[in-house]
Every structure is written in C-alpha cells, then in structure tokens.
C-alpha positions as CSV (number, residue, x, y, z in Angstrom):
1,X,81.4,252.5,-18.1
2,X,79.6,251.5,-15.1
3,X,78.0,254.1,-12.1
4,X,78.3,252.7,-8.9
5,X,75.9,253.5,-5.8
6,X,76.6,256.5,-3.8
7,X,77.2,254.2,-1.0
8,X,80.5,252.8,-2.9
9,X,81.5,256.2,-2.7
10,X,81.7,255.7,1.1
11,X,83.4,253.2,1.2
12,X,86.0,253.6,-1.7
13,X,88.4,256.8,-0.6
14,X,87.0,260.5,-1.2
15,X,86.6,263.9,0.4
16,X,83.3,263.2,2.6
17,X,83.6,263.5,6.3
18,X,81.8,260.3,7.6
19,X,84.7,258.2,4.6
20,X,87.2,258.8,6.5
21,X,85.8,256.7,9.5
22,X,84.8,254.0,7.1
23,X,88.4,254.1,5.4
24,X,89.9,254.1,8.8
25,X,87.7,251.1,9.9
26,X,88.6,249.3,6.8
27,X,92.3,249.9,7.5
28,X,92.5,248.8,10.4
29,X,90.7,245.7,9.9
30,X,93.3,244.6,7.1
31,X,95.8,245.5,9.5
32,X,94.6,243.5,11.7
33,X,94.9,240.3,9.5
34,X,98.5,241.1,8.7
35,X,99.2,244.0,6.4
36,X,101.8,246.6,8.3
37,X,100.5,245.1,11.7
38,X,103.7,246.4,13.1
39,X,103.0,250.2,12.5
40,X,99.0,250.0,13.3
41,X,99.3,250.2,16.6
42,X,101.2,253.8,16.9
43,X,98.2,255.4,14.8
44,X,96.3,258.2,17.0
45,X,92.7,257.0,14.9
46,X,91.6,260.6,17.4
47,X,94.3,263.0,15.6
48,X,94.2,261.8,12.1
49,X,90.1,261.9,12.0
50,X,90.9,265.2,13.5
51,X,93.0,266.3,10.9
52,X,91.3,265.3,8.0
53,X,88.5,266.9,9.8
54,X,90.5,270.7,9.2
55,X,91.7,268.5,5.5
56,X,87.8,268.4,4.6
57,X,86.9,271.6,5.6
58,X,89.9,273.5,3.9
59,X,89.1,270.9,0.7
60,X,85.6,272.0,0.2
61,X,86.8,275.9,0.5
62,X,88.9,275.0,-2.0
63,X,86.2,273.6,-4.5
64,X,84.4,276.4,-3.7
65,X,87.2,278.8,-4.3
66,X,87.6,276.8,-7.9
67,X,83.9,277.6,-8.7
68,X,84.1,280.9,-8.2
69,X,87.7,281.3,-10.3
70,X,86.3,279.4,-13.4
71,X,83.1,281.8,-13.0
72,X,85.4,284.5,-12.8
73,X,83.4,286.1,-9.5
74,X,85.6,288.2,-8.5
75,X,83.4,288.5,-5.5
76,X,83.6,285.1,-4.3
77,X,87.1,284.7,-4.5
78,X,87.9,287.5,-1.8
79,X,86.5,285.9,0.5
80,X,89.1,283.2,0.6
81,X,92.3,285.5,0.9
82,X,93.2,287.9,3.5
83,X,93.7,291.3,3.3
84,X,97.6,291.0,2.9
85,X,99.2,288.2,1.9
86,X,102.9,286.6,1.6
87,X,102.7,285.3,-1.7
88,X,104.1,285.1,-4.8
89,X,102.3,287.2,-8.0
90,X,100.9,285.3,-9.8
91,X,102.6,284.8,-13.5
92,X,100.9,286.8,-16.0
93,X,103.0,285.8,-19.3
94,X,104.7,283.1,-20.4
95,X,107.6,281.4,-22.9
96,X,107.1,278.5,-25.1
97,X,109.1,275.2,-24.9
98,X,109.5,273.0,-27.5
99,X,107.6,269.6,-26.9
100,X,107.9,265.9,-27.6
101,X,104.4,266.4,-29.4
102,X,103.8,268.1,-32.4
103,X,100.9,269.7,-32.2
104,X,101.1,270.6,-28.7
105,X,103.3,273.4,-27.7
106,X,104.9,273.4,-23.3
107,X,104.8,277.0,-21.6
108,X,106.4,277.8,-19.0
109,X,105.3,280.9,-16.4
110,X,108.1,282.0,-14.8
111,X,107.3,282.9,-11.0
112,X,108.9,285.6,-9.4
113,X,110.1,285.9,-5.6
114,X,107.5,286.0,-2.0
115,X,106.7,289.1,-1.2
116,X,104.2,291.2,0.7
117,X,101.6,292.3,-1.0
118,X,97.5,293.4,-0.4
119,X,94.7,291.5,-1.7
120,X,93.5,293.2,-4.2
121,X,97.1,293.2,-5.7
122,X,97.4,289.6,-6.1
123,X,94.4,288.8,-7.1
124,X,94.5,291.4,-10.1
125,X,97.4,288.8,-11.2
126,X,94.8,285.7,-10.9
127,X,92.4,287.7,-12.6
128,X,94.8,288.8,-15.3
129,X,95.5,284.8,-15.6
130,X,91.8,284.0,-15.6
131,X,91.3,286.4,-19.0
132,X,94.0,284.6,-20.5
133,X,91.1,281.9,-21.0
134,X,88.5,283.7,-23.6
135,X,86.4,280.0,-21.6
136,X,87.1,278.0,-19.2
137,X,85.6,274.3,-18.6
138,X,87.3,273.5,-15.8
139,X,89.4,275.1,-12.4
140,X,90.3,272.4,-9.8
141,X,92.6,273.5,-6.3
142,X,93.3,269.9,-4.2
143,X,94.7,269.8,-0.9
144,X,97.7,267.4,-1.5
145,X,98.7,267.6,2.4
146,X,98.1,269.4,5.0
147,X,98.9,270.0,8.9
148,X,97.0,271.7,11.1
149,X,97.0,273.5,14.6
150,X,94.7,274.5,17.3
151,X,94.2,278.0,16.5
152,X,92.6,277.4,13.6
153,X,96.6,277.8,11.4
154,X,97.2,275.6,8.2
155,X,100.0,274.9,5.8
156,X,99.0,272.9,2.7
157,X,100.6,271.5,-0.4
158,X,98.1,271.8,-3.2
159,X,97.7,271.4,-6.9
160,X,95.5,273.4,-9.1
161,X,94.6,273.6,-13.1
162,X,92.5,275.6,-15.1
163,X,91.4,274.3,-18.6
164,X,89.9,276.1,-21.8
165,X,90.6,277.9,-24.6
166,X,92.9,280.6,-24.5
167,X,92.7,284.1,-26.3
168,X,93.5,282.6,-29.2
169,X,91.0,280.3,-29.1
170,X,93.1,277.2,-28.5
171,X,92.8,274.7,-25.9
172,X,94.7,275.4,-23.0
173,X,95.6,273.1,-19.8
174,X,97.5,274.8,-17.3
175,X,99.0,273.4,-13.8
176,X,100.4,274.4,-10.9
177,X,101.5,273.5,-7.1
178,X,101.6,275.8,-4.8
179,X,102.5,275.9,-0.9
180,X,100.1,277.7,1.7
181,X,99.0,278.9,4.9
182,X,95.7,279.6,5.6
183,X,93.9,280.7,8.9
184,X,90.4,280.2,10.2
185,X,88.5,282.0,13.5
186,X,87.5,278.6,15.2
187,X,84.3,279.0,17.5
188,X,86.0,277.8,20.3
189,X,82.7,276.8,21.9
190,X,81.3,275.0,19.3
191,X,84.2,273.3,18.1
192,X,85.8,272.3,21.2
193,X,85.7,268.7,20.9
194,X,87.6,269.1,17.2
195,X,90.5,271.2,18.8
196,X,90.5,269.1,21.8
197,X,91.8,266.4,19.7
198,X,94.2,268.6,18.3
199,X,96.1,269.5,21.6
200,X,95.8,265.5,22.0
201,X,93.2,265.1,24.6
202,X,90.8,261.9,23.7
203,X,88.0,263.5,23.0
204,X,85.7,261.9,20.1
205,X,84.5,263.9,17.3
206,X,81.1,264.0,16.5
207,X,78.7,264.7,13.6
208,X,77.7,268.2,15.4
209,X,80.8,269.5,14.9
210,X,79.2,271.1,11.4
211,X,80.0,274.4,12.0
212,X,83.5,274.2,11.4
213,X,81.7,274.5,7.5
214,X,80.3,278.5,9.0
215,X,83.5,279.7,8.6
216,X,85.6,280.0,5.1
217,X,89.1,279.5,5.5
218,X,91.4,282.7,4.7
219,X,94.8,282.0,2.4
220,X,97.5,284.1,3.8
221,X,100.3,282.8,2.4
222,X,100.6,281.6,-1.8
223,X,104.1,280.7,-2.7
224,X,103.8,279.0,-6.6
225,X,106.6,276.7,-7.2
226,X,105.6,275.9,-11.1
227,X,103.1,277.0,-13.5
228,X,103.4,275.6,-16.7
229,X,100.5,274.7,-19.5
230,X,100.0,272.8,-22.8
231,X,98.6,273.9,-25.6
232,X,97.1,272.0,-28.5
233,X,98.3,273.5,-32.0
234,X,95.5,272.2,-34.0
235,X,92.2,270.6,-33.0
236,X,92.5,266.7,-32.3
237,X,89.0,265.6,-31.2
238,X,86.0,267.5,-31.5
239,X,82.7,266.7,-29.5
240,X,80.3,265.9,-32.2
241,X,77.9,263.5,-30.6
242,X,74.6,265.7,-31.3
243,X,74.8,266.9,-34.6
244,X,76.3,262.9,-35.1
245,X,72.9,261.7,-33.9
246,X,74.7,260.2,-31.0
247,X,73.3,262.2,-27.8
248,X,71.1,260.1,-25.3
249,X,69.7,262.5,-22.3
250,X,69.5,260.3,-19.4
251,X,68.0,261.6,-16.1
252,X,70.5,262.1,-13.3
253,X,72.3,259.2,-11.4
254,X,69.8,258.8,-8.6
255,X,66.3,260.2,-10.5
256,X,64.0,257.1,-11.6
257,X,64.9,255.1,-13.8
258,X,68.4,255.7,-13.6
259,X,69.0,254.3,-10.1
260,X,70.9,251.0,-10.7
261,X,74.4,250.1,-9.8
262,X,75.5,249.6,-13.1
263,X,75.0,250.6,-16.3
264,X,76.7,252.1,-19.9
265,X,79.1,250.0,-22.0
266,X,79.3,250.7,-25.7
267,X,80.4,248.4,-28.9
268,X,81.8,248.5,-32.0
269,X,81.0,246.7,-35.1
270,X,80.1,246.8,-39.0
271,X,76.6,245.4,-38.4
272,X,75.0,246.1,-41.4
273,X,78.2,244.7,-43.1
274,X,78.2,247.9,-45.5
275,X,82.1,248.6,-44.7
276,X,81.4,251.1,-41.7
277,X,81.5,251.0,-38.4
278,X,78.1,250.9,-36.2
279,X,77.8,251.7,-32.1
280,X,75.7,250.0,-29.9
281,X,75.0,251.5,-26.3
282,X,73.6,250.0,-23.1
283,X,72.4,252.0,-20.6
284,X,69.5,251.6,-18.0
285,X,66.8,252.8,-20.0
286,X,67.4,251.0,-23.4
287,X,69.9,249.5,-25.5
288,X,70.6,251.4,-28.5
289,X,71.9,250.7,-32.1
290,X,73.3,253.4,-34.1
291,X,73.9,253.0,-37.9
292,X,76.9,254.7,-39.3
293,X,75.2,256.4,-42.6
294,X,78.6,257.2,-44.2
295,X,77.7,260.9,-44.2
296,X,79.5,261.4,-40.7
297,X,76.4,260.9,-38.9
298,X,74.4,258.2,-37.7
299,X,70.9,256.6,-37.8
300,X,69.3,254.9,-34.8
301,X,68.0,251.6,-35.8
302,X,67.2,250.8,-32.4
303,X,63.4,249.8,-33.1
304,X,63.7,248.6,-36.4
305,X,66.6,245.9,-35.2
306,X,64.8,245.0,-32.6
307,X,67.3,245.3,-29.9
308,X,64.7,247.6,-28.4
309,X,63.1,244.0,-26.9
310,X,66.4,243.5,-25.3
311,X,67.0,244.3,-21.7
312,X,68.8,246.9,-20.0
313,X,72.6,245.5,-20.3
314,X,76.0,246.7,-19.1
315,X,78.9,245.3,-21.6
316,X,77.6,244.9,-25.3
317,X,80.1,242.8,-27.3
318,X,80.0,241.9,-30.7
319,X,80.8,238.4,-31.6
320,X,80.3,236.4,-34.8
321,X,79.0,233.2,-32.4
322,X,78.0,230.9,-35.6
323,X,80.7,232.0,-38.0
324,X,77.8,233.2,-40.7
325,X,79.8,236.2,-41.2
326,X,78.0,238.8,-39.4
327,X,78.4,240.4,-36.3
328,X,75.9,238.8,-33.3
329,X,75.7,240.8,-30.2
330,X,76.3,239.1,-26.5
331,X,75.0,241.2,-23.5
332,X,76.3,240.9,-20.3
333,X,73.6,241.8,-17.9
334,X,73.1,242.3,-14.2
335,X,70.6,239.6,-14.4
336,X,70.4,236.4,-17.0
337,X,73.1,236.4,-20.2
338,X,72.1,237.4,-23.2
339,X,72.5,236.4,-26.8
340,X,70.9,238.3,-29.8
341,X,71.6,236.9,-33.4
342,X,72.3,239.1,-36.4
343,X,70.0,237.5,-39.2
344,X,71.6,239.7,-41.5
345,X,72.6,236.4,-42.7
346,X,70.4,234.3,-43.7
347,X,67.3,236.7,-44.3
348,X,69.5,239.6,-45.9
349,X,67.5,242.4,-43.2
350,X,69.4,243.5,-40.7
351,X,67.6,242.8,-36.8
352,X,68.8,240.8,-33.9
353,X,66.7,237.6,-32.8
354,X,67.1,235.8,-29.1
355,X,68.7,232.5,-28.8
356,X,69.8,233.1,-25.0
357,X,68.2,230.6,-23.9
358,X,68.4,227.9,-26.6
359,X,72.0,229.0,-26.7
360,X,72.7,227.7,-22.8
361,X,73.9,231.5,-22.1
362,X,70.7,232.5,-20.1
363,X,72.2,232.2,-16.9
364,X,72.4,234.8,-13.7
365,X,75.1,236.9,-12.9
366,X,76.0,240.4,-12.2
367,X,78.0,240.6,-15.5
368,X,80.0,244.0,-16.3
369,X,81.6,243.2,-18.8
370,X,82.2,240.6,-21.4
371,X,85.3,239.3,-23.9
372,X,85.5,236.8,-26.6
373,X,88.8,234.8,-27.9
374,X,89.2,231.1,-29.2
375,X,90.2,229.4,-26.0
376,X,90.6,225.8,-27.2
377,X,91.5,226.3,-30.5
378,X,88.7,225.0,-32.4
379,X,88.1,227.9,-34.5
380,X,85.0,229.3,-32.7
381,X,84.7,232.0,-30.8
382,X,84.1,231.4,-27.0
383,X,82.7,234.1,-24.3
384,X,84.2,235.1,-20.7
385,X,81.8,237.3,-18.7
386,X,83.7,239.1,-15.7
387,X,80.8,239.5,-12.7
388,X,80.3,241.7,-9.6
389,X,77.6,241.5,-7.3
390,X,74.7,243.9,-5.5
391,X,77.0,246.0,-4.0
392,X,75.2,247.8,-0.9
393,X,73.0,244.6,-1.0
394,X,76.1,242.7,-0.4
395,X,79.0,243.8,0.6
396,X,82.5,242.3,0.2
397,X,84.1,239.9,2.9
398,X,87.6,241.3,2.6
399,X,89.2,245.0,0.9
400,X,91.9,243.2,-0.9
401,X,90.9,239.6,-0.7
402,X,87.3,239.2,-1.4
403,X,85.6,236.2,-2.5
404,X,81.9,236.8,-2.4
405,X,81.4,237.9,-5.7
406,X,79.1,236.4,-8.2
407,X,81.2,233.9,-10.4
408,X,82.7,234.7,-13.7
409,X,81.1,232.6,-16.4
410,X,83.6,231.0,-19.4
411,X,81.0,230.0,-22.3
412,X,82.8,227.6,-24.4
413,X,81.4,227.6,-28.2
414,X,79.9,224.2,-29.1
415,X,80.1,224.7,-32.8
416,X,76.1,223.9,-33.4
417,X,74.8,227.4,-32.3
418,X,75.1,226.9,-28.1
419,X,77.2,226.9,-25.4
420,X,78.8,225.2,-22.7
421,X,79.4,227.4,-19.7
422,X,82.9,226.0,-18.1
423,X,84.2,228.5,-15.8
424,X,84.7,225.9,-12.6
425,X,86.5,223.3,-15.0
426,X,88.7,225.8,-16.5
427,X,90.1,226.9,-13.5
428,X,88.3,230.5,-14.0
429,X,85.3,230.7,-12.1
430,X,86.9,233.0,-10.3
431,X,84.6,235.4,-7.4
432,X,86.5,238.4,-6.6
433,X,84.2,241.0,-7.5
434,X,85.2,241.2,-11.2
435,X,85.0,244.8,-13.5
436,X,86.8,243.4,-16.6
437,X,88.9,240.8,-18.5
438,X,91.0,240.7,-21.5
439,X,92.6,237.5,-23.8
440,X,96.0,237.9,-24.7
441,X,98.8,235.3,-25.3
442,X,101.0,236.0,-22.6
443,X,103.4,233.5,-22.8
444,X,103.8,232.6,-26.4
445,X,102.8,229.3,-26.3
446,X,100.1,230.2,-29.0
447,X,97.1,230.0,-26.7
448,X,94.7,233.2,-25.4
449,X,96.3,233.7,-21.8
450,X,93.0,236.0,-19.6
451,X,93.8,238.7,-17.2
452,X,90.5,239.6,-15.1
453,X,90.6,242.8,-13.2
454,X,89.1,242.9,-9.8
455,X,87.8,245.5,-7.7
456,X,87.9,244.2,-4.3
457,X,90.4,241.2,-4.8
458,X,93.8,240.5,-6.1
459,X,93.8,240.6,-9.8
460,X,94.3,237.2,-12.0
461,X,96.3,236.0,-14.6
462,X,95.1,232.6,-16.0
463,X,97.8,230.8,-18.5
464,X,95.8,228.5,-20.9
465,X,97.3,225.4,-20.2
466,X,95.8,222.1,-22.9
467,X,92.2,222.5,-21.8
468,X,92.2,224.6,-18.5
469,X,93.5,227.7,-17.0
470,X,96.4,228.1,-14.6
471,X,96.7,230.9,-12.2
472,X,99.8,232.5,-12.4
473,X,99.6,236.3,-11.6
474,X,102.0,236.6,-8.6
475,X,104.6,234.2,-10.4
476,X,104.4,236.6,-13.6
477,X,104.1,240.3,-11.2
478,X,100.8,241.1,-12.3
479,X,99.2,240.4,-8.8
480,X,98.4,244.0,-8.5
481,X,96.2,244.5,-5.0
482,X,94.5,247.8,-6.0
483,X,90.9,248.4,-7.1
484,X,91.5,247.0,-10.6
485,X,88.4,247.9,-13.0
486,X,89.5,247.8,-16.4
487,X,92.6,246.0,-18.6
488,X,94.2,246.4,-21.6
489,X,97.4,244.9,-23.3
490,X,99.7,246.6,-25.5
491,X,103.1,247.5,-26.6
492,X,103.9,250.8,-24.9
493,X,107.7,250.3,-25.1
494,X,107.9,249.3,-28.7
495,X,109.8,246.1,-27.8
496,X,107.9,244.0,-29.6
497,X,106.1,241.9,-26.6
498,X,102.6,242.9,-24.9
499,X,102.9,244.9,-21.7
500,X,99.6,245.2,-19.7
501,X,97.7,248.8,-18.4
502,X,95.2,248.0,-15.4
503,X,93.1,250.8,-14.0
504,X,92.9,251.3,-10.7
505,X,92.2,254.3,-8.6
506,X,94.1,257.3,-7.7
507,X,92.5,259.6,-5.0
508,X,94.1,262.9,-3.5
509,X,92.5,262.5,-0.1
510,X,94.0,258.6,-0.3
511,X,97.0,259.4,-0.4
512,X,97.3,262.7,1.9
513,X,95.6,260.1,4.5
514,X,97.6,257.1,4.3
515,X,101.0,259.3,3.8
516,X,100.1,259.9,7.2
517,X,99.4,256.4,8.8
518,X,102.3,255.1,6.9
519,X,104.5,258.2,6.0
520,X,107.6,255.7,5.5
521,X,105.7,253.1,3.1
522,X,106.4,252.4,-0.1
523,X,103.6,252.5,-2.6
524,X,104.3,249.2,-4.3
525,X,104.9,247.4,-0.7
526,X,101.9,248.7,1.1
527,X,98.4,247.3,0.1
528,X,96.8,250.2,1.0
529,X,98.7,252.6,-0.7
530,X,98.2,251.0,-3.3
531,X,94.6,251.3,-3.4
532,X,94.6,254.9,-3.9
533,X,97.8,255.2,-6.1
534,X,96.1,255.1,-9.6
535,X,96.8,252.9,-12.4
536,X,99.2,250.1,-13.0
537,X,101.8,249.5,-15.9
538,X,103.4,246.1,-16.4
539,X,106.0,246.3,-18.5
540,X,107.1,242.6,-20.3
541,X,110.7,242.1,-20.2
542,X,110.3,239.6,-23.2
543,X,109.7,236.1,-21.7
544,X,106.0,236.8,-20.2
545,X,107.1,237.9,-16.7
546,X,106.3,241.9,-16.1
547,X,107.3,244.7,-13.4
548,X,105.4,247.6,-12.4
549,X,106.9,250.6,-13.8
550,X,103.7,253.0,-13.5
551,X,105.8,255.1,-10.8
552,X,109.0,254.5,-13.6
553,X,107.0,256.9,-16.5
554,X,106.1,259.6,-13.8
555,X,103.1,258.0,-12.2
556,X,100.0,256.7,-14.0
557,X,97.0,258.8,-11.5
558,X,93.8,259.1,-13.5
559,X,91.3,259.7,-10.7
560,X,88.9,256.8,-10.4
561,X,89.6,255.5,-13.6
562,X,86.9,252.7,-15.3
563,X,88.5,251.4,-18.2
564,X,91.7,252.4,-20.2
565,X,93.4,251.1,-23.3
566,X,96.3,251.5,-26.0
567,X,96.2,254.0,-28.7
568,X,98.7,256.0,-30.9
569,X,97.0,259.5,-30.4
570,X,99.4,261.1,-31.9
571,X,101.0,259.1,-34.9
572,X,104.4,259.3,-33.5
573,X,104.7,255.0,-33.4
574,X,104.4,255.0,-30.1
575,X,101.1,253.8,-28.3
576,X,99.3,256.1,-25.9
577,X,97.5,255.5,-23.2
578,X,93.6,256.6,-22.4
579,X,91.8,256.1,-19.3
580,X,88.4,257.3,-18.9
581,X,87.2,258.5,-14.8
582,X,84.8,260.2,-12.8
583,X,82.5,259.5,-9.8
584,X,79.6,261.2,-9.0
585,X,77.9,260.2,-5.9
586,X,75.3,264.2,-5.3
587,X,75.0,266.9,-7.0
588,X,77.6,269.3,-5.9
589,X,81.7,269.3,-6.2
590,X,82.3,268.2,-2.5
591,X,80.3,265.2,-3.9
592,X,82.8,264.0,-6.8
C-alpha cells in the first residue's frame, strides 16, 4: 500500500474545511472545460461552502460523539442530545436471519415507533446496546446529508456501526441509518458572515469563523430506520503478525524517517525453494525478508540475504528473470529500478545480488507498483512498472485527464540476463499518474492484454496486438474516470470469462457535496461523481467487452481503497472480493 502526503488529502475529497474550497475550485475548473457546463452556472459556490460549513461542524460532533460511544463515556455522549428528544428507542434485542454465508449468522433489531422521551431514557437503550459488545474496536456516525438553516436547525441522514465482539465473544458488525435533527445556539456575532450566507446575502466565509467548533451540536430528534448486524460463527482470520515474527513498528506518517509520499508493498514467494511461502516487505526504512520456518512463524533473513543493501522500495515483485528456477526480486522504486538476483542457484545459499544496472533496469521513475507477464511470447518473463510522480512537488495538469506523470516503463526480457526498456514502442508509455497494472488476456487471442489503473487520468486498457499495445479501454467500457489505484481480474460471476475489479474511492462528504451541485446526475454519467463513488466492477459479457455493474451488486464503496483483488473467502465457489483503505493525513478522527 502506498501513504500519500497530507496535502493529497486536500485535494482528494474529505471532511476538512479549507477541502471543500479546493474540491469546489477543482470542480469548477473541469466544468469549465466541458463536463456538466450546462448546470455550473446555477451553483451558489456562497451557500454550498456555507452548508458544508454547518456539514463539517455537525461531522466532527459526530466523530466525537463515536469516540465517546466506543469508550462507553457516558459523560461525553450527553452532551450531544437534548434533554428530551423525539426519537425512536433504541433496539435492545434482536432475531436471527438465516444468511447466504455459513458461518455468519444476519440479525435483525426490530425498531419500534417515535416517541417522546427524556434523555436519560434513550440513552439507557444506547447504553444497553453498547454492553452488548463485551469490546468494541470501532463506532463510526457519518453525515450522509444534510440541510441547514439560519438558526442554527439541522436535519441529517446518517449512517453509523459499531464493531467488536459481542457477549459471547463473537465478532459482531452492526449498522444502522438513522434520520435527525439537531440544533445549535449560533453566536450570532461571531458567526454572522456563516449565517449571512445562509439567508442568501453574498457574504464570503472566512477562516475566523472557528467558533462555530465552541459549540457542540444537540440531537433532538433520532428516528432509526434499520439496525441490523453480522455475526461471524467461527473465527476466519486471526491477527497473528507478532507472535508470527511479522510486526515492524514504524514511526508515525509524518515523524522522520517516515515522511515520504510513498511507501509499503509486500510479495510473495518460495524463496528459499523449501516448499513454503516467504514475505518480503518494503517500507521507508528497510526492505525486509521474512522466512517461512514451517512452524507457523517466520524468520527474518533480512541481513543475512542481503536485501538489507537494497533501497527503500514501494512494489516488491518476485520474478524468475533468468529462468534458473528461483525466485529474483524486482523493486520498483521512487527513484532508479531495481533488480536483485536470487543466487540460490548457482551458489546453493540463499542472498540477493544487484544486476540493476548491468540489467538496463536502473532507470528513474516514481514507480508504485510493478507486474510481470510474457508479452511477446518468447518464454521469458518481461516487467511493466506503473509510475506516479512528486505529488505536492508536482501537481497534476488536469483531475481526470492528467498527463504529467512520470512514464510507465515496459522492460522487455532479452533472454541473456538484461533488459530492453520499450514502453514508447509498445504503445504503453503511458503518463497519467499511474498506481497499478495487471496482465490478463482479455480478448482471447492468446496474448497478456495490460489494464493500468490511474489516479488522476482515465484508466487504460492496452490489447497486445503482434509486437505492440493497442489502446482500447473506451471501445471495451473499461474507461472508468475515477481515482483508479489498484486492479485485479477475476471471475466474480462464474461465467467462465475474466471480469475486472478497479479501486477507486468512495467518500461520504463526496457524495453529500456533489448530490448537491448535481442532485439529478447520474453516477456513471457524471465524472465527478464518479470520483467519489467507490470501486468499479466490469462485468465481461463473454467476447472481451465489459459494463459497469458496481451499482448492479448494491454498490462497491470501500472508503479510499488502495488495492483490491479476487478471493473465495468463504469456500462457497464463488470469488470474493477484498479491498484494503484508509487515509490518514493528522492525528485525530476529523483527520481520516
């Protein structure tokens, strides 16, 4: 995975005041060069900053409010809910459904009618719920929407969930949605310019208008429309990473010498050739190599393979580059290529020796990720490596259509231990700020077919075409405009053909603002909708063409997602899908 600058954070869409300017800025802009140039000019840039102003504020209560519920302070949460409330009690007991998934059982928590009823009432129910959880790791309430007026009045749509393990000591995920009102005494003084705007006056906000954060906001009306949870039967995964030998402290994002845009990847491989699989990590500090002992542990061989010598890398991939048998490691760098050989074979000890640069793959680039596959058919494998640039150093000449990234590098495998980097003759030196690639044969024509994924440009789809690369993602509907930052192929409709999962990003304050710029838009025909509507799904219908059926399967949001691929969790024949996300741009929840 890679960690982007805080200053991506500003610019990609979050919770953060000072975004929303840049994200409206941004907006416009591609508006202006022709995407829903006929609704851009009815946008009041003064109310919506205005009410995203009151969508921050509530927001951040809301966070807080989630602290204090997965602490279970009772104290804290008062202060969020008035002394009498319309609401609905909250659901105290439950009734199981039966679920597509074995070992997960559905429960539903049947929610009675809105009534009046004190405080301390209603939140004896939340408390009641809250000891349902013997621990909890996680409570989250979002603002989906929101309106506001100028005495300080809001109604809201908003999720929330609560994750742990339950009295019984199984894991437990509940969600709900819930409509609200809540209420806030506005300093009519101090906040004057805010709720000028509101009562439509053109007054501009400005970053003094701070104390709107003095004030918590009040919830006087909860009406639940679900609750349900899942709950897992029997123990699936287990985190096991430090009595495995696995766990790496880094310091925090930000703290010396973790400051770097990028950084993290992990690989896979038998590199001892002893019949188990081995982990190698990057990271900013060190590479790391991890031997699988066989005794559900592992031992880190990091010095005595040498690949402590190596530099700080982002994508680690194991390729067997000179066919000896073994598994060589590539390392795509923010920096020069590089290529370590496993001398397993010849010298029977297992370490890595350099040949970047007698290979012809020392060469610059702000390489995230690498992939191998035999492009030309020659029987050896060849190397693509997917490049970004300095983001913050640079910065991207268009949302959707940039071109300034670094170029994407296609090594192509002499045979005699080097390579020939290829990209601009192969038709795939492409520059759109690239996160990942994957080979596939799309068109069964018996050729690797590549699919890069790009952050701030349209996504391509190269058909391997006798010696070169043809673009071809719009003709096949795999264009997909949205922040694409990881790939995968896979058969997730057991048809027989490969259907193709891109990860994108799907952001709660996105969408509540852009529902309001463009409340009648669709999603799939509205670029920048689609930038915050989460992942993509392209389904094959047999002949190598695809549609997007993400919003088909109930929608695919997995926050800001990084990477994502196919696997049958649950042995059922059917493949799953698994995205990892998370951002973290300061050290408190309004930062996420």
């Amino acid at each position: 995975m890679n960690t982007h600058s805080s200053m991506r954070a500003h610019l990609k869409i979050s919770l953060q005041r000072i975004m929303i300017t840049s994200i409206g800025a941004i907006m416009f802009s591609i508006g202006a060069v022709g995407i829903a140039q006929q609704k851009t000019a009815a946008i009041d840039t003064e109310a919506l900053n205005a009410t995203e102003e009151f969508s921050e504020s509530l927001a951040n209560d809301l966070l807080d409010l989630s602290v204090a519920a997965r602490d279970k302070d009772r104290t804290m949460i008062e202060r969020y809910f008035a002394d009498h409330l319309i609401a609905t009690p909250i659901p105290i007991a439950s009734f199981d459904q039966p679920g597509a998934v074995a070992w997960i059982t559905n429960r539903d928590w049947p929610t009675g009618n809105v009534v009046s009823i004190d405080r301390d009432t209603f939140l004896l129910g939340l408390e009641i719920l809250l000891e349902h959880f013997l621990s909890i790791e996680d409570v989250r309430f979002k603002v989906k929407q929101a309106s506001f007026d100028n005495r300080g009045n809001s109604a809201a749509n908003i999720s929330f969930f609560i994750v742990g393990r339950n009295s019984t000591g199984q894991r437990e995920w509940l969600t709900a949605t819930a409509n609200i009102e809540a209420f806030r005494n506005i300093d009519q003084e101090t906040n004057s310019e805010v709720i000028s705007v509101l009562r439509d006056t053109e007054l501009p906000l400005t970053e003094d208008d701070a104390t709107l954060e003095d004030l918590p906001w009040e919830i006087t009306r909860f009406e639940l429309d679900t609750v349900k949870s899942m709950v897992a039967e029997r123990e699936v995964f287990s985190e096991v990473a430090l009595p495995a030998g696995l766990h790496t402290e880094f310091p925090r994002y930000g703290v010396a010498p973790n400051n770097t845009v990028s950084a993290h990847g992990v690989a896979v491989a038998d590199v001892d050739s002893d019949g188990l699989l081995d982990i190698v990590t990057t990271g900013v500090i060190q590479n790391r190599l991890y031997l699988n002992n066989g005794e559900g542990s592992f031992d880190d061989a990091t010095q005595a393979s040498f690949l402590a010598l190596s530099p700080p890398a982002t994508g680690p991939l194991f390729v067997d580059y000179d066919n000896d048998g073994d598994a060589d490691l590539f390392l795509a760098t923010v920096g020069n290529q590089v290529l370590l050989e496993n001398r397993l074979v010849p010298d029977g000890v297992l370490h890595f020796l350099d040949r970047s640069i007698e290979a012809g793959v020392y060469v610059p680039a702000n390489g995230f990720s690498a992939v191998a596959a035999d492009v030309n058919g020659d029987g050896l494998q060849d190397i693509y490596v997917a490049s970004y640039n300095r983001y913050g150093i640079v910065m991207p000449n268009s949302w959707d259509q940039a071109t300034n990234g670094t170029p994407n590098l296609l090594f192509l495998n002499q045979g005699d231990g080097t390579f020939l980097e290829v990209a601009a003759e192969w038709g795939v030196r492409d520059s759109r700020w690239s996160y990942a690639a994957a080979f596939a044969d799309i068109d069964g024509d018996g050729d690797q077919d590549l699919y890069v994924s790009n952050d701030f440009g349209e996504n391509g789809l190269y058909l391997n075409e006798e010696g070169s690369f043809r673009e071809a993602a719009m003709e096949r509907g795999v264009l997909d405009p949205g922040n694409g930052m990881g790939v995968a192929f896979g058969d997730y409709d057991n048809d027989g053909d490969l259907d193709l999962h891109v990860t994108n990003m799907s952001s709660t304050a996105g969408n509540r603002i852009l529902s309001r710029m463009y409340p009648d838009a669709d999603p799939e025909e509205l670029v920048l909708k689609k930038l915050a509507a989460g992942n993509s799904l392209f389904a094959n219908d047999g002949s190598g063409h695809f549609r997007n059926v993400a919003y088909d399967v109930g929608g695919l949001p997995a926050g800001w997602a990084f990477g994502g691929g196919f696997i049958d969790f649950d042995n059922d024949g059917w493949e799953d899908i698994y995205s990892p996300n998370g951002f973290i741009s300061g050290k408190t929840m309004e930062d996420t």
